[in-house]
Structures are given as C-alpha cells and as structure tokens.
PASEBA-1860 file (N, C-alpha, C; in nm, 3 decimals):
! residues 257
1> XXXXXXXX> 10.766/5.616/8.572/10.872/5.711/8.603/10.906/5.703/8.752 ~ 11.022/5.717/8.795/11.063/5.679/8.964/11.072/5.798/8.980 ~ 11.085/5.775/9.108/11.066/5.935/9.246/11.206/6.042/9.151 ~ 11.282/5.957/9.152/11.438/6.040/9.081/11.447/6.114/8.991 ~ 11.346/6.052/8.848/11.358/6.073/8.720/11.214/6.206/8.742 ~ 11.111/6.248/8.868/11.047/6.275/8.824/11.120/6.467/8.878 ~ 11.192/6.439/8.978/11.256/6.548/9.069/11.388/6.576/8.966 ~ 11.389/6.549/8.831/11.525/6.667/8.751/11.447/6.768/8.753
9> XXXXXXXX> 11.553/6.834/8.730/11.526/6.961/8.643/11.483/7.013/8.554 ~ 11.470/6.900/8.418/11.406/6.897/8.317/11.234/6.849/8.323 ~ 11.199/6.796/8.402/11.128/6.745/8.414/10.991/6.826/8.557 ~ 11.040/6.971/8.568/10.977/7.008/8.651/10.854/7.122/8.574 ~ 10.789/7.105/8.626/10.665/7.151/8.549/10.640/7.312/8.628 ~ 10.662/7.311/8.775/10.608/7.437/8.814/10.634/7.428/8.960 ~ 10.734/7.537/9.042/10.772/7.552/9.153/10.672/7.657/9.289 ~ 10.699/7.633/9.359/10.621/7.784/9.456/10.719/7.851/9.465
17> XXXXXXXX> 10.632/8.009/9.455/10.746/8.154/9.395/10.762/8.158/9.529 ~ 10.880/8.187/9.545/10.983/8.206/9.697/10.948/8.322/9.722 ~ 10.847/8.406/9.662/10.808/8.512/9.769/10.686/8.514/9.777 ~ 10.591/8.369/9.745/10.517/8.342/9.852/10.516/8.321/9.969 ~ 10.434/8.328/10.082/10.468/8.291/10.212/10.407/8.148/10.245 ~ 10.489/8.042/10.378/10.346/7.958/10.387/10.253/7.965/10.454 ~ 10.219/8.123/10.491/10.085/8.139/10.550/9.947/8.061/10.482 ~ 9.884/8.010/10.603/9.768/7.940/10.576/9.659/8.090/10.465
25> XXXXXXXX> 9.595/8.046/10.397/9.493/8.138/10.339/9.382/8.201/10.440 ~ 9.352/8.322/10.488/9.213/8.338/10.550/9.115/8.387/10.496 ~ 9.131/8.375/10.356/9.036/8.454/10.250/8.946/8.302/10.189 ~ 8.796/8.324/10.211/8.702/8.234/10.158/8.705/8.202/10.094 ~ 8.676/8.035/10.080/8.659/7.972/9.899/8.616/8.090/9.825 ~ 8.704/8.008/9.698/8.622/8.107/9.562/8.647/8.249/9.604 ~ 8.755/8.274/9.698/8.770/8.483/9.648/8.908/8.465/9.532 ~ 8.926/8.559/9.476/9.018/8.575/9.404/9.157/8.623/9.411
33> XXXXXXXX> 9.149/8.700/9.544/9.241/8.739/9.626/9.418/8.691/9.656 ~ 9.350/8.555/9.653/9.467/8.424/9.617/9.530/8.385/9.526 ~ 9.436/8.391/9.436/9.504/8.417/9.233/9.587/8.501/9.232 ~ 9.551/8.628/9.259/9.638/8.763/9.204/9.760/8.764/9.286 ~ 9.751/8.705/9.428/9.846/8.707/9.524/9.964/8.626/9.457 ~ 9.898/8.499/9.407/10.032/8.421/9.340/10.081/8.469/9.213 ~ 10.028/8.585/9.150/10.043/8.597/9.073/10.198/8.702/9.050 ~ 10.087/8.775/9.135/10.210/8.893/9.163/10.395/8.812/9.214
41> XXXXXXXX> 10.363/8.735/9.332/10.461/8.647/9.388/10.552/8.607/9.268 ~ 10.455/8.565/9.166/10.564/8.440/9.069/10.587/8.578/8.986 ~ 10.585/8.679/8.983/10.613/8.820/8.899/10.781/8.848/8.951 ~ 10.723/8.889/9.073/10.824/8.933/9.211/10.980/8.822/9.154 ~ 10.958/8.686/9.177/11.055/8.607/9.105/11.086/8.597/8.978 ~ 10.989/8.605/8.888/11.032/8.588/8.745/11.079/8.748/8.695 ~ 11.063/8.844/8.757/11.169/8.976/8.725/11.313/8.953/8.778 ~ 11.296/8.936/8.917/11.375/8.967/8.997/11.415/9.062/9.064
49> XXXXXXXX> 11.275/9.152/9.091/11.252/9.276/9.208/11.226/9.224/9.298 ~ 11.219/9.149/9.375/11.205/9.110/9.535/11.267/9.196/9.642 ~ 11.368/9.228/9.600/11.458/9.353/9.708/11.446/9.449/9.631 ~ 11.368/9.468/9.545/11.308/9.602/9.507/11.202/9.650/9.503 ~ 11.071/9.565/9.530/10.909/9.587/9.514/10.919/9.641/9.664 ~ 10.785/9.754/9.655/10.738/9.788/9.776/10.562/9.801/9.766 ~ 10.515/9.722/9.846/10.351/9.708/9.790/10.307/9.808/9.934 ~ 10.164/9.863/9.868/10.118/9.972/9.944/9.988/9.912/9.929
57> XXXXXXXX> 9.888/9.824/10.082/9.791/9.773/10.131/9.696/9.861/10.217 ~ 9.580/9.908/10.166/9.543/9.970/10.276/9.381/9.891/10.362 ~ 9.307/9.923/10.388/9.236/9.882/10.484/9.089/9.805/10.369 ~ 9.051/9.661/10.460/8.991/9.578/10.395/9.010/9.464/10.428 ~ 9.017/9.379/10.278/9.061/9.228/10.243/9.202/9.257/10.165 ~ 9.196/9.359/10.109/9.319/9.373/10.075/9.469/9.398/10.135 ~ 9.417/9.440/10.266/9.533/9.435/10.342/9.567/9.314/10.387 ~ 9.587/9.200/10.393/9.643/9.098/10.413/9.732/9.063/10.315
65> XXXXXXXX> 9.682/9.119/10.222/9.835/9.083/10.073/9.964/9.073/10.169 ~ 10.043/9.172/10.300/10.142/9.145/10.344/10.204/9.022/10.374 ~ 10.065/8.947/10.444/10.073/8.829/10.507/10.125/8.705/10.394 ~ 10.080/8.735/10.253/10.104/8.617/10.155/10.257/8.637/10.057 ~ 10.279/8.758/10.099/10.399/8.807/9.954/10.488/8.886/10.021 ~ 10.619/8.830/10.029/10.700/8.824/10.139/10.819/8.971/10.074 ~ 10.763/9.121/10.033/10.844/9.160/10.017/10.784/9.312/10.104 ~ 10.892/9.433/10.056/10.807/9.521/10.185/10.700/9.576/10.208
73> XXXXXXXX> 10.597/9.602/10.275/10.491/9.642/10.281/10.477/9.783/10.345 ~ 10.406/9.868/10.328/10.306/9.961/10.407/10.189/9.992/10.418 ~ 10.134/9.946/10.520/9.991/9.995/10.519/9.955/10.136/10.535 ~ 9.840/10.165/10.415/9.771/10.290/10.451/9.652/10.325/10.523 ~ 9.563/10.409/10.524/9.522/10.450/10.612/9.389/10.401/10.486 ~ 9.266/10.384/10.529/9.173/10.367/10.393/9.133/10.459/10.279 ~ 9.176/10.415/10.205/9.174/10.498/10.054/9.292/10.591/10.007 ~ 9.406/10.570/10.095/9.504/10.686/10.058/9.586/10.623/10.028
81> XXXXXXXX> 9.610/10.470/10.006/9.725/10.413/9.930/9.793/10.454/9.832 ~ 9.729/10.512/9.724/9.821/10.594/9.593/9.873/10.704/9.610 ~ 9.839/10.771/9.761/9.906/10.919/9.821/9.991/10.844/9.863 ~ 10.049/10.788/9.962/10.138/10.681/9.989/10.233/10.657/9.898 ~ 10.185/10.598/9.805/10.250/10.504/9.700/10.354/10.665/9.625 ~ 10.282/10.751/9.598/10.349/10.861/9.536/10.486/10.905/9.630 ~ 10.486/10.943/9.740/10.539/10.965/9.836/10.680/10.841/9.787 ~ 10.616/10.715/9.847/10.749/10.607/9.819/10.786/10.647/9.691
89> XXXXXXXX> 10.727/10.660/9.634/10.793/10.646/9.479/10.884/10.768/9.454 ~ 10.859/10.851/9.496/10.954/10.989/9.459/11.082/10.989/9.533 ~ 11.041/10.917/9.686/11.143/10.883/9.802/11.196/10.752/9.731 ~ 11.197/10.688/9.658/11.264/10.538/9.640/11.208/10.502/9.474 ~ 11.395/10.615/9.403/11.256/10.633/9.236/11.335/10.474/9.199 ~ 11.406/10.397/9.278/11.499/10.309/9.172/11.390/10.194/9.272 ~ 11.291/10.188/9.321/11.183/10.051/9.358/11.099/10.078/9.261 ~ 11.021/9.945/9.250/10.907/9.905/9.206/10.840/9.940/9.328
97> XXXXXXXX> 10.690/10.051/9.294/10.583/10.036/9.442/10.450/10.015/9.338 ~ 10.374/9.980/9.418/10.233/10.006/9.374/10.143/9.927/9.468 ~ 10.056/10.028/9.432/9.939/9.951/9.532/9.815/9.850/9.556 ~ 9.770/9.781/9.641/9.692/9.659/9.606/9.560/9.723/9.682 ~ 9.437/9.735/9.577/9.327/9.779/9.644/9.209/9.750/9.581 ~ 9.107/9.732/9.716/8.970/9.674/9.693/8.875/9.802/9.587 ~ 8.724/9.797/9.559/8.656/9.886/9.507/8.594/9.957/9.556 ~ 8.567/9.960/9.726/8.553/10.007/9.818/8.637/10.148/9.874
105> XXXXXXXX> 8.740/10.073/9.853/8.845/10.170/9.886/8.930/10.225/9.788 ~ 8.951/10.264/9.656/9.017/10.268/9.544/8.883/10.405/9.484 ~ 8.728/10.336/9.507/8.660/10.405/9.378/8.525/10.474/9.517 ~ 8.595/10.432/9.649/8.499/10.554/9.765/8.567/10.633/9.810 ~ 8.644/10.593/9.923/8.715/10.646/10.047/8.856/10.723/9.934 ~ 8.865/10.650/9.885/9.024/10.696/9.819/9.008/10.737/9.640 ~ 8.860/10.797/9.646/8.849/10.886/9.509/8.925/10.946/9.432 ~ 8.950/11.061/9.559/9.016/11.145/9.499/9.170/11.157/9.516
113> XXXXXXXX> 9.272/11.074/9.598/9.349/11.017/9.570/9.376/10.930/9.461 ~ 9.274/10.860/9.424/9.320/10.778/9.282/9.314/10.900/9.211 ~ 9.231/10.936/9.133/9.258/11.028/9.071/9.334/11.149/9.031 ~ 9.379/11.188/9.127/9.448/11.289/9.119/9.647/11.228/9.115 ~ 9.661/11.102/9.193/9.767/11.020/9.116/9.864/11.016/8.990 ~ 9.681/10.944/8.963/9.662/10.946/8.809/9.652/11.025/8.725 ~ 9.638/11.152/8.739/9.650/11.254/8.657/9.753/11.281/8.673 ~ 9.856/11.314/8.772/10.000/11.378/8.754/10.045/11.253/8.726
121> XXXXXXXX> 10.017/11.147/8.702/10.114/11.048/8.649/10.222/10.962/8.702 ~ 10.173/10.960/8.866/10.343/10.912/8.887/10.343/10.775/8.874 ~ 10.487/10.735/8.874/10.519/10.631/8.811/10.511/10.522/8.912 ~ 10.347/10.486/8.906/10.337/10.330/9.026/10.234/10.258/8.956 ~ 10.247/10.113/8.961/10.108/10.067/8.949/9.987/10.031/9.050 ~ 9.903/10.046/9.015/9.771/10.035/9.068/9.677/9.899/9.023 ~ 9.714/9.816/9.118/9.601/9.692/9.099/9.471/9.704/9.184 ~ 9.346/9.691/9.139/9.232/9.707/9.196/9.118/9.597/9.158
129> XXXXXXXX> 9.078/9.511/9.262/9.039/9.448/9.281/8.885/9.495/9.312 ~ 8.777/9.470/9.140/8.663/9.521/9.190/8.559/9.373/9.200 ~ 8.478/9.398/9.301/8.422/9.276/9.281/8.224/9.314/9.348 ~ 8.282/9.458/9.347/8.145/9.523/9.346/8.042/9.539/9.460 ~ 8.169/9.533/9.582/8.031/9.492/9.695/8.174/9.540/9.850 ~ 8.115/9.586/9.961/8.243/9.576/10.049/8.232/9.421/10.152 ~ 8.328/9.371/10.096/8.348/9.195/10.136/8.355/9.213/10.290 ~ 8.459/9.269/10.313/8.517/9.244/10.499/8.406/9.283/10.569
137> XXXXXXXX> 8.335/9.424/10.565/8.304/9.495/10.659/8.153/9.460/10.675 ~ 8.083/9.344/10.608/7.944/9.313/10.609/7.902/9.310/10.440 ~ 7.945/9.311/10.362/7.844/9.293/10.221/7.778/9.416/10.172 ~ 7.794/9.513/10.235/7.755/9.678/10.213/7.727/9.726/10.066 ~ 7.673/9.789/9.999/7.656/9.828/9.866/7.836/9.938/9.834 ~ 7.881/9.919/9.736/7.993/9.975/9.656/7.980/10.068/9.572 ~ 8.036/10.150/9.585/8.032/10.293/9.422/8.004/10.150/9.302 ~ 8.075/10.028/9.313/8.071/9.954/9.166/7.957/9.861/9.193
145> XXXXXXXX> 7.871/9.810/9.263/7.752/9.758/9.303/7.679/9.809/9.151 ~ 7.640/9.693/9.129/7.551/9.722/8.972/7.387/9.723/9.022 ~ 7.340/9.793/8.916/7.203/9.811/8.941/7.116/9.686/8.986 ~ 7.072/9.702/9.071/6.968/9.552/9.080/7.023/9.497/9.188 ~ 7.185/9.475/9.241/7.213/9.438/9.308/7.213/9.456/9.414 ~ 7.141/9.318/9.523/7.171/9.332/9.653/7.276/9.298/9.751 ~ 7.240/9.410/9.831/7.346/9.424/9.953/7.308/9.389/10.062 ~ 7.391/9.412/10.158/7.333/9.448/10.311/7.267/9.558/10.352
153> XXXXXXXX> 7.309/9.690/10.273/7.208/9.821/10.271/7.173/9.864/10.156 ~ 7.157/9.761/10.033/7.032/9.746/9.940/7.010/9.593/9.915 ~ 6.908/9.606/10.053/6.831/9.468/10.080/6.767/9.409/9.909 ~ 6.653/9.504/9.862/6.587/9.541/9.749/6.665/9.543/9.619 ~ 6.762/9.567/9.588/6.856/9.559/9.523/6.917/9.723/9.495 ~ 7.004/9.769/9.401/7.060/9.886/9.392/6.960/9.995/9.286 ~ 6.930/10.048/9.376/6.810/10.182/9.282/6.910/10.268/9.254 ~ 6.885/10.354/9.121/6.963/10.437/9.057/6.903/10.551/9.123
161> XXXXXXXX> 6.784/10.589/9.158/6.761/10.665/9.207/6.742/10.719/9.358 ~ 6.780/10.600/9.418/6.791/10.629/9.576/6.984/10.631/9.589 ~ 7.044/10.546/9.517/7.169/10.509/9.545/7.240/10.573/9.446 ~ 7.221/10.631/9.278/7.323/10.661/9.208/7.349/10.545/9.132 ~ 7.435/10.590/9.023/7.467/10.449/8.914/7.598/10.397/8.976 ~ 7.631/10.277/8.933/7.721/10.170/8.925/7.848/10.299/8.855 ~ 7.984/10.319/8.958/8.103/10.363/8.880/8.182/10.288/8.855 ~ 8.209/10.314/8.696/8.280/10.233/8.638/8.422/10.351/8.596
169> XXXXXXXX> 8.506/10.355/8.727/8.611/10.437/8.780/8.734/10.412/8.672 ~ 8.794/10.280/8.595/8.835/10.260/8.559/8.844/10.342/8.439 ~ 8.696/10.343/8.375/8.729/10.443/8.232/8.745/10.561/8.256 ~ 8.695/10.619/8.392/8.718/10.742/8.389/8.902/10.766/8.446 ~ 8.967/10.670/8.458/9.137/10.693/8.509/9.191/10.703/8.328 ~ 9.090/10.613/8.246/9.157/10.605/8.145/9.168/10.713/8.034 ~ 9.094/10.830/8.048/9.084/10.965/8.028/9.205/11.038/8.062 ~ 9.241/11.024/8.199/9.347/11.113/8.226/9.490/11.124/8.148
177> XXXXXXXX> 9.514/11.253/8.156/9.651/11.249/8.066/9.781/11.145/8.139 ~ 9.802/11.152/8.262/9.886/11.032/8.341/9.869/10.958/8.383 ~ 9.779/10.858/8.342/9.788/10.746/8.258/9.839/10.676/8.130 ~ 9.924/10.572/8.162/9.972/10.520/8.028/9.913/10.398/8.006 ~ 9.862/10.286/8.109/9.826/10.146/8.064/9.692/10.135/8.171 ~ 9.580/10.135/8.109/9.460/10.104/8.186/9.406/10.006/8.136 ~ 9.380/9.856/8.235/9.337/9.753/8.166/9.222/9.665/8.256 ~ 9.130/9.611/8.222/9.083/9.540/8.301/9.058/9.388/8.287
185> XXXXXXXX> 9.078/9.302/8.358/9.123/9.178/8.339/9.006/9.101/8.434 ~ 9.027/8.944/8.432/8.980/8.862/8.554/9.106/8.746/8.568 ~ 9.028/8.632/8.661/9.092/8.552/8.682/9.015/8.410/8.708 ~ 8.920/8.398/8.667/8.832/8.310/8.692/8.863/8.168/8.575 ~ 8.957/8.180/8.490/8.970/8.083/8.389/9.175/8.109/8.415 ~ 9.199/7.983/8.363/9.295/7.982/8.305/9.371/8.084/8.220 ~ 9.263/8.066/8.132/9.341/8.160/8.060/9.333/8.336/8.097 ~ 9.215/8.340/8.147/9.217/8.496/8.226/9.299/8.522/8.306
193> XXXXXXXX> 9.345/8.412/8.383/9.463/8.429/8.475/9.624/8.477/8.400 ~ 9.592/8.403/8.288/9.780/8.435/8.189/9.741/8.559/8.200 ~ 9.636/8.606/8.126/9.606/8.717/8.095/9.612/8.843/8.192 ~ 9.595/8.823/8.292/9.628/8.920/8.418/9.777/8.952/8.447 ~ 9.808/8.815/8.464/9.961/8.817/8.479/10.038/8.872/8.348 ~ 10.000/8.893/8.289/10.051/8.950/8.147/10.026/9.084/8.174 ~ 9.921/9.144/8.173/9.887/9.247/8.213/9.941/9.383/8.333 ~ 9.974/9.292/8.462/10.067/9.295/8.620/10.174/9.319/8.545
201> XXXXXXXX> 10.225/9.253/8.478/10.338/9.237/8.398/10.423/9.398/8.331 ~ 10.343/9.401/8.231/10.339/9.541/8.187/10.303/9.659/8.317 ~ 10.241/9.647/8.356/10.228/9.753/8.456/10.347/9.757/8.560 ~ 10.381/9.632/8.567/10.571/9.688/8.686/10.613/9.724/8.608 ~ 10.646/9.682/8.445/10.719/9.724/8.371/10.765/9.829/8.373 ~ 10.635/9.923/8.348/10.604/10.099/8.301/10.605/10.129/8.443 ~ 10.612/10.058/8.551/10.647/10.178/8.661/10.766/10.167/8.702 ~ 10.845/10.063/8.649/10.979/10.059/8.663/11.040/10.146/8.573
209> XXXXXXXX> 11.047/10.165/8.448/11.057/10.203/8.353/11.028/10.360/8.335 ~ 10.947/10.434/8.418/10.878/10.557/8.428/10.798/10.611/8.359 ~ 10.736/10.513/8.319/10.623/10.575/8.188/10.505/10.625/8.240 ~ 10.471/10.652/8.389/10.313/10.684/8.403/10.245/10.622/8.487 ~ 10.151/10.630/8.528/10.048/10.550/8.629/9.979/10.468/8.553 ~ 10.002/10.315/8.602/9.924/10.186/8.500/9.798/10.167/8.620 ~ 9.702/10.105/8.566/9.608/10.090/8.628/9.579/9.945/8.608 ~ 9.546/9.835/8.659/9.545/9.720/8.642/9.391/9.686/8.698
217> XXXXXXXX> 9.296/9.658/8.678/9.120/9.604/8.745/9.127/9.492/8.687 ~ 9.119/9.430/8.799/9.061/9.260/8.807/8.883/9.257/8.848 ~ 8.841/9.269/8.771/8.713/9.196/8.784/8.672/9.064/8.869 ~ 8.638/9.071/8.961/8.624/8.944/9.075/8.518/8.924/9.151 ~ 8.516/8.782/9.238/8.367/8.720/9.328/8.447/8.768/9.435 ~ 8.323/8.770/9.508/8.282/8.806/9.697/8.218/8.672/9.712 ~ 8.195/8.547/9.689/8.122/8.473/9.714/8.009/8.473/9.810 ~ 8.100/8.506/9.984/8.053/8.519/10.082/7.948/8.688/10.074
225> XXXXXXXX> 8.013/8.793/10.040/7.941/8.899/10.028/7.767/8.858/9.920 ~ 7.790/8.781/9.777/7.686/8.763/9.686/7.601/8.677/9.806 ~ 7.624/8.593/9.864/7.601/8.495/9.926/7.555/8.378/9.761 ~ 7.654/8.304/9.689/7.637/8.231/9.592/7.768/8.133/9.661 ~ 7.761/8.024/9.581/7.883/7.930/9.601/8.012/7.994/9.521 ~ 8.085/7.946/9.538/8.244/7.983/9.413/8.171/7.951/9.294 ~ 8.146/7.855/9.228/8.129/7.841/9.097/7.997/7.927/9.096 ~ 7.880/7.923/9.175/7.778/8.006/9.099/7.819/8.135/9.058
233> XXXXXXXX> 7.957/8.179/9.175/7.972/8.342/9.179/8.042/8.355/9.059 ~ 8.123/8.258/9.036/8.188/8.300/8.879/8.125/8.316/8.790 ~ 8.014/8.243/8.777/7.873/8.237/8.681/7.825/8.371/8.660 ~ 7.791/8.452/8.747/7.693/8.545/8.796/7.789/8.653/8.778 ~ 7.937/8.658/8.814/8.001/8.755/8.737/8.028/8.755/8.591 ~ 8.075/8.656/8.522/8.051/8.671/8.376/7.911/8.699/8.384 ~ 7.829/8.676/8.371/7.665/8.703/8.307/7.640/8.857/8.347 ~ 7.664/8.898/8.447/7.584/9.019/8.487/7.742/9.185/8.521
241> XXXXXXXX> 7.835/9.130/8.635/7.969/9.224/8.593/8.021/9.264/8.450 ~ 8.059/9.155/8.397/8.150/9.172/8.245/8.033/9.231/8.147 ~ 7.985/9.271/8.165/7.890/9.363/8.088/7.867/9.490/8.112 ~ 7.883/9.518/8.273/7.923/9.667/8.268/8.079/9.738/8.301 ~ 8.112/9.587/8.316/8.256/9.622/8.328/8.365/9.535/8.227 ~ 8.323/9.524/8.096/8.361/9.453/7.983/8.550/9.475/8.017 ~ 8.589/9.342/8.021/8.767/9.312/7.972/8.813/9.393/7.861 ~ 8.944/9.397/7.904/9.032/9.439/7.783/9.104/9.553/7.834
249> XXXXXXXX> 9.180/9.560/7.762/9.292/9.730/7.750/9.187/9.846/7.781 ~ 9.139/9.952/7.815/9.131/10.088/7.811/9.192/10.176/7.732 ~ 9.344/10.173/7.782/9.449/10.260/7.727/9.574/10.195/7.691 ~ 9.687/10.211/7.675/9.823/10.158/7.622/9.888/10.271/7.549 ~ 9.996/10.338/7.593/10.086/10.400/7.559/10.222/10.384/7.534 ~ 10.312/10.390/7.524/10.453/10.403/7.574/10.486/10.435/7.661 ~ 10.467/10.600/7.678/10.491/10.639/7.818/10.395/10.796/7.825 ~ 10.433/10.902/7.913/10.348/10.990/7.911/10.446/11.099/7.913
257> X> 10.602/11.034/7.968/10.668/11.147/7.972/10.773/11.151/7.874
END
C-alpha cells in the first residue's frame, strides 16, 4: 500500500481527539491518568461539547487534567470540586461540568461535599479515580487503602484497628436518592477501557440531559505510590482491589427528576 492509498479517508483507522493537547505527559509509567484523559478528549469530540464542557480539577494528580484536555477548566480548592461543580452548573445549566477527582480527595478532604451533591442531585458528573493510596503527596495511606496495605504511614500494612476499614464510598453515593448512574469501571485492558468510555459516556449524557448526579470510579495503579512496575501494578490490582471494589453498574436510572 503507498504513502497515498494509506492517508484516505477510508482507510483511517484512528485520529488524535483535537481536544487533546500536545503536552508532554508528567504522570509515571503505568498511571492511568492518561487513559481516562484520552478518553474523556475523544468524548469531548465525538459529542461535540468542546465549547460546552467545563471540567472542575482540584488538588493532587488530578489537577493536571487542565494541562491534557483543552476545554475550560477550574480549579478547586482540595475536596470541594462538586461544591464548585454545583455552583457552575446552576450558573451555566446549558454546559456539560463535572468533576475529575483522585480518592484522596473525593472520599477524605471532600466527604462531605461529595455527598451531600449527591444527595440533592445536581446534574454533573463525577469521575473518580480510586487507586487507593495518595500518589502526589508521598504514598500516604487513603480512606480506600485496603487492609494489609502498605503505605508511607502504614509502613506495616493497613490495621483495621489502628486505621479503620477500607471506604468503599462509591456504594455508599449509590444509596442516595440523587443519584441516577453509579458505576465502577477500570482501564487496564482494552476492553475495560471501551467499557469506561461507555460508561463517561452515559454520565455526560445524564448530566446533560438533567437526570441527576452520575458517579463514574475507575479503579486504578499508583505504580510509583505501590512501589511495583506497571504490569505488576495491574496484576496486584485485579488480584487484591477488584475484590473489594468489584466492577460494574451500582445504580442506573433514567433520571431522578
């Protein structure tokens, strides 16, 4: 096949979403950070909200999402992104907003902001990126840190009785009455990846649409935080995460209102 015949149109297999950026990556082999980033991007284009998405980043690894996905941003303050996000959304009901957040900041600092969101229902989605450990700030133990696991301040691993159990925040959003789509996903395969993006999918949908607060959890590696390689960390999250934080839907509604 020549250079000519391989550059039609028919013949193109897969473009970069124009609201990627070409910022270099500063996120470590093997984080996942980069998946969801393109994911969202090729969303952003294949709707055609780009001059309508407004993403709400607050403090972490997750705040760099600005740097990769070229539409408007605001940063919050740590853990108050979905107070934020409510705010835009009531101020700007004809955007897509929602917010991009770690497990650190989603299921510590910003508790009771998620929650309370999520109970009145407003109409944003919520992607949360748990991967069970705080990545940026040193490797620190997480509300989602599973039992056994070590940190930087559980050298020993995670005692239930010095530290509390592993929250698994997600089922408890999926309780609330405003909530309509609570799901938890990964991205470590191929096909987990459709599957997310399918997922992202439905959740602009219903916040475009006004059905409720979607909740979207990606299950994900810290490589650098586990201290494992990329592939061991993918290993070590199927075997030991997806068991207390098992895939799939939560919830699915229509709408709430």
């Amino acid at each position: 096949m020549t250079q000519e015949e391989i550059i039609r149109p028919e013949n193109k297999v897969y473009s970069r979403p124009t609201f990627l950026t070409d910022n270099y990556t500063h996120y470590c082999p093997g984080c996942s950070h980069g998946v969801v980033h393109k994911i969202i991007a090729e969303l952003v284009d294949e709707m055609g909200i780009g001059e309508k998405s407004l993403g709400i980043a607050p403090v972490g690894c997750a705040v760099f999402a600005y740097n990769y996905i070229d539409i408007d941003w605001i940063e919050a303050a740590h853990g108050r992104a979905p107070a934020l996000a409510t705010a835009a959304s009531r101020l700007n009901p004809d955007m897509l907003v929602f917010t991009y957040q770690g497990d650190g900041d989603l299921s510590a600092i910003g508790t009771a902001e998620t929650i309370h969101a999520c109970n009145r229902g407003e109409n944003i989605a919520i992607i949360f990126i748990n991967n069970g450990i705080y990545g940026m700030t040193g490797g620190q133990m997480a509300p989602t840190t599973l039992l056994g696991m070590k940190t930087a301040t559980t050298p020993y691993g995670r005692d239930a009785v010095l530290n509390g159990y592993p929250l698994a925040i997600t089922n408890l959003l999926a309780q609330l009455d405003g909530t309509c789509y609570v799901t938890r996903q990964a991205v470590h395969t191929a096909a987990a990846v459709r599957k997310t993006k399918a997922a992202i999918k439905h959740a602009f949908e219903n916040a475009i649409n006004k059905c409720g607060t979607s909740v979207v959890e990606i299950v994900s590696t810290c490589n650098s935080g586990w201290k494992l390689s990329p592939a061991k960390s993918n290993e070590w999250m199927v075997e030991h995460m997806f068991e207390k934080y098992p895939l799939g839907d939560l919830k699915n509604v229509e709408s709430i209102h």
